[in-house]
C-alpha positions as CSV (number, residue, x, y, z in Angstrom):
1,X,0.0,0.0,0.0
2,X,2.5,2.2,0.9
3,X,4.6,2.1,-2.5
4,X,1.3,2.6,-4.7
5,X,1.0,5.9,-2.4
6,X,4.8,6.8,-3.2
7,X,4.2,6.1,-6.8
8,X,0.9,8.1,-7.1
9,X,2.6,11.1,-5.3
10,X,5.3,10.5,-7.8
11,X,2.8,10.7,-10.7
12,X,1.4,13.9,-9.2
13,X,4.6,15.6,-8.7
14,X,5.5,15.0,-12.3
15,X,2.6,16.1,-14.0
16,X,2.8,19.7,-12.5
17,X,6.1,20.4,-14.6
18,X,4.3,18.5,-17.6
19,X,1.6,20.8,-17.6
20,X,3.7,24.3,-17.3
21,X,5.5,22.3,-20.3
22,X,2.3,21.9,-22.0
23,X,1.0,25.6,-21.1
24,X,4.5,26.7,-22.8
25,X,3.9,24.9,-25.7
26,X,0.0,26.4,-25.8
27,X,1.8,30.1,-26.0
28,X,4.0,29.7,-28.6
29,X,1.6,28.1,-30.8
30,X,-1.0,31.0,-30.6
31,X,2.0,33.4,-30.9
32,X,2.9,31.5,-34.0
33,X,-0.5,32.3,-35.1
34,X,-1.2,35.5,-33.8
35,X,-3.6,34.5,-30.9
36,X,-3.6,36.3,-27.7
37,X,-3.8,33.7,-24.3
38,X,-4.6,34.2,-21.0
39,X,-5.1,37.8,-21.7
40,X,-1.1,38.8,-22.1
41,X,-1.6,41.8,-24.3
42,X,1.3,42.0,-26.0
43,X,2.8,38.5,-28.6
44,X,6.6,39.1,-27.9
45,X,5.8,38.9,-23.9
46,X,3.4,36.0,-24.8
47,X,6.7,34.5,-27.1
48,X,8.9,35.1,-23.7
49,X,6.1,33.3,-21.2
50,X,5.7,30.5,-23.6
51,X,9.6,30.1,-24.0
52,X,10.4,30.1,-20.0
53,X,7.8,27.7,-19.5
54,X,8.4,25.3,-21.8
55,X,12.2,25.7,-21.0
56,X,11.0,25.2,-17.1
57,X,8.7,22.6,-17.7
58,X,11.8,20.3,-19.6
59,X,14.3,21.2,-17.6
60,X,12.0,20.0,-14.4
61,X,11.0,16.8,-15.7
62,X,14.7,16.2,-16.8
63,X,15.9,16.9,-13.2
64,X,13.9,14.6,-11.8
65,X,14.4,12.2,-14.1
66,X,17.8,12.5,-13.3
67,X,17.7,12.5,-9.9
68,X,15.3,9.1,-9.9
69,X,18.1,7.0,-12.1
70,X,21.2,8.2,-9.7
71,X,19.2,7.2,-7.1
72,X,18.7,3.6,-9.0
73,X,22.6,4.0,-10.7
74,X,21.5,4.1,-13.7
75,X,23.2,6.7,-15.6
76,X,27.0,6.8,-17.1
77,X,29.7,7.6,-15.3
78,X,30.2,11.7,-16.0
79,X,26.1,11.8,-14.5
80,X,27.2,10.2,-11.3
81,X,27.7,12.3,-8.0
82,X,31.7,12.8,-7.1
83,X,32.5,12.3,-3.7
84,X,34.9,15.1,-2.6
């Protein structure tokens, strides 16, 4: 019982950066064709929201990602944690 918890916070924790990913992704498209979102009222500040969240979104998922297989050791060597 207790892993299926650990796995569904998991889940949970992952989708937020997923979404913000998603939202990113949402912004640049309507920028691309010339739609304003959310009510930002100008496209280049809608281009730079899209582009940080998209950028935030990966590099979150990423980190955890690589967090979770150092954990399990299984990245290459040059991903490992030195030990000063």
């Amino acid at each position: 019982m207790r892993e299926s918890l650990t796995r569904m916070l998991a889940f949970v924790v992952i989708l937020i950066p997923i979404s913000l990913a998603v939202i990113g992704i949402k912004l640049l498209r309507d920028t691309l064709f010339l739609i304003h979102s959310f009510g930002i009222p100008y496209l280049p500040l809608q281009l730079l929201i899209g582009l940080l969240s998209l950028g935030a979104g990966f590099y979150l998922v990423g980190s955890f990602v690589l967090f979770r297989d150092r954990k399990h050791e299984k990245v290459q060597g040059r991903f490992l944690k030195r030990k000063v």
